[in-house]
ZARODO-454757 format. One line per 3 residues: for each residue x, y, z of C-alpha. Coordinates in pm, whole numbers, plus 50000, padded with zeros to 5 digits. Each point is the difference from the previous one (the first is absolute). Layout:
X Y Z | ...
END
This chain:
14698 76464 46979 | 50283 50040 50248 | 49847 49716 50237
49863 49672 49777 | 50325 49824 50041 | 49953 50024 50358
49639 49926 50009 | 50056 49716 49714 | 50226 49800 50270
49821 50051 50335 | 49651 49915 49806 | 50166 49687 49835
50132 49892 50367 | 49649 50058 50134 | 49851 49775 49711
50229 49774 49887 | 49881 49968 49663 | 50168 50257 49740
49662 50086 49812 | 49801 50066 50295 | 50277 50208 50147
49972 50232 49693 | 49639 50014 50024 | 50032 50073 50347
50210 50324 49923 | 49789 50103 49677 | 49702 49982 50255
50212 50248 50225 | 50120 50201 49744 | 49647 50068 49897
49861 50074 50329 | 50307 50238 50051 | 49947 50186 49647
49586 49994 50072 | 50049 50225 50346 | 50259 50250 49848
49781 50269 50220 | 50172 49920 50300 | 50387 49953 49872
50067 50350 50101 | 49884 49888 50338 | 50231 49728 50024
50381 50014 50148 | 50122 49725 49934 | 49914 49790 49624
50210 49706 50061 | 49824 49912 50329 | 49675 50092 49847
50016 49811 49675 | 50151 49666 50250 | 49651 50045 50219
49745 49987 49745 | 50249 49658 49862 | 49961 49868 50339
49657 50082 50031 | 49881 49865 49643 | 50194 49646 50101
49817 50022 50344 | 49674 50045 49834 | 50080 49690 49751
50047 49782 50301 | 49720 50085 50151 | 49776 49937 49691
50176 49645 49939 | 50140 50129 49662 | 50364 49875 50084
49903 49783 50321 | 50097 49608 49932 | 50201 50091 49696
50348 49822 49992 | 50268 50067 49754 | 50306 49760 49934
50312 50174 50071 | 50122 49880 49673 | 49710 50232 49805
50157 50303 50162 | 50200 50196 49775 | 50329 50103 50125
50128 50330 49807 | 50291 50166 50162 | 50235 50248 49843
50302 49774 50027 | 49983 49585 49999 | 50142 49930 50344
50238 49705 50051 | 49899 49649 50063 | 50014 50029 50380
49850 50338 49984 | 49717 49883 49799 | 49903 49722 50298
50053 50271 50255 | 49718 50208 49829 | 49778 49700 49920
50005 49847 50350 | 49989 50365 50157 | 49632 50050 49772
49881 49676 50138 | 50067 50129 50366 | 49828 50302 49931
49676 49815 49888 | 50000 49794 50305 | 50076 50323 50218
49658 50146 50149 | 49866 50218 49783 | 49999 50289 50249
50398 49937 50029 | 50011 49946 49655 | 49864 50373 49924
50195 50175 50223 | 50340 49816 49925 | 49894 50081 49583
49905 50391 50045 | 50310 50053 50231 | 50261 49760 49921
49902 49980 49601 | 49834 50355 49904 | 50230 50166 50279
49720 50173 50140 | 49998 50169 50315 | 49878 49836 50309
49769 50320 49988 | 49919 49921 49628 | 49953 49634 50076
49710 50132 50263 | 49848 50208 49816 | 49965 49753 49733
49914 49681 50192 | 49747 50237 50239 | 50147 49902 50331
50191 50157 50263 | 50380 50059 49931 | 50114 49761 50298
49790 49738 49829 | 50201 50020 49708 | 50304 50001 50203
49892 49685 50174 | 49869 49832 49678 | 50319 50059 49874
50215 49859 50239 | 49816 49700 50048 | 50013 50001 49613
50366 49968 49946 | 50046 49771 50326 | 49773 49754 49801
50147 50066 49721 | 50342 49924 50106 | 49845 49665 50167
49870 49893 49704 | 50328 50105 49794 | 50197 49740 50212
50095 49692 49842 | 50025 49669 50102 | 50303 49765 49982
49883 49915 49632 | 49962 50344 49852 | 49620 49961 50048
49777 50345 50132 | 49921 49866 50331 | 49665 50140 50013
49935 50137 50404 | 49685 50055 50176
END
C-alpha cells in the first residue's frame, strides 16, 4: 500500500516503541480494509488512513494501553536510507529527544506537516481540529523546537520550558 511508510513513521513517533508502532498501523490497516463500503465516499485516502492512526493511538491512551510506558532512546531503531555523518547523526538524535519532550499536541502537528508533508488542511482533517489550530500548534511547535535545539556552551541540549 502506497501509504504504510508514512503511517509506519508518524505511528512510531506517536508510540515510541517500534513493535507497538506496527501494531498500531496493522490495527489501522484493518479498520481501513473492514469499511471498504465507504472508500468510494472518501476524497482524500492519505488523510483518511492518518485519522483512523490518530484515532486508534488516541483510543490507546485513553484505555492506559501505552500510558506510563517509557522506552530508552537507545532501544529505538534508527534505519535511514543513507548512514549520516557523525555530526549529522547527533543532530538527529538530539532533534528525536526534543520532539519527545515537545507537547504532544505540537508534537503531532510539527510530524503530519513538517515530516509526512501534509497539508495544513490534511493535518486538520486528521488531528479533528480547526485549521488555525493546526497553524498555531505548529508554530508554537517549531518555536519550541528551536528552543530546545539550542545548545549550551558545552554542546549540551539545553532543555527550555
Amino acid at each position: 500500500m502506497l501509504h504504510v511508510a508514512a503511517l509506519r513513521r508518524y505511528a512510531n513517533a506517536l508510540e515510541g516503541n517500534r513493535e507497538e508502532a506496527d501494531d498500531l498501523v496493522q490495527e489501522c490497516l484493518a479498520r481501513a480494509i473492514a469499511r471498504t463500503r465507504v472508500w468510494s465516499e472518501i476524497r482524500n485516502v492519505r488523510a483518511y488512513l492518518f485519522t483512523i492512526l490518530h484515532n486508534l493511538h488516541i483510543d490507546r491512551i485513553s484505555r492506559g494501553r501505552t500510558a506510563g510506558v517509557a522506552v530508552p532512546l537507545d532501544h529505538v531503531e534508527h534505519k535511514l536510507t543513507t548512514k549520516p555523518a557523525q555530526e549529522e547523526g547527533l543532530r538527529i538524535r538530539d532533534l528525536e529527544r526534543a520532539l519527545r519532550v515537545l507537547p504532544d499536541d505540537y508534537r503531532k502537528a510539527v510530524l503530519l506537516v513538517g515530516l509526512e508533508g501534509m497539508s495544513y488542511q490534511e493535518a486538520a482533517t486528521t488531528l479533528g481540529i480547526p485549521i488555525g489550530t493546526v497553524m498555531s500548534r505548529l508554530s508554537r511547535g517549531r518555536e519550541t523546537l528551536r528552543q530546545l535545539m539550542a545548545t549550551d556552551a558545552h554542546g549540551k541540549l539545553r532543555m527550555v520550558r
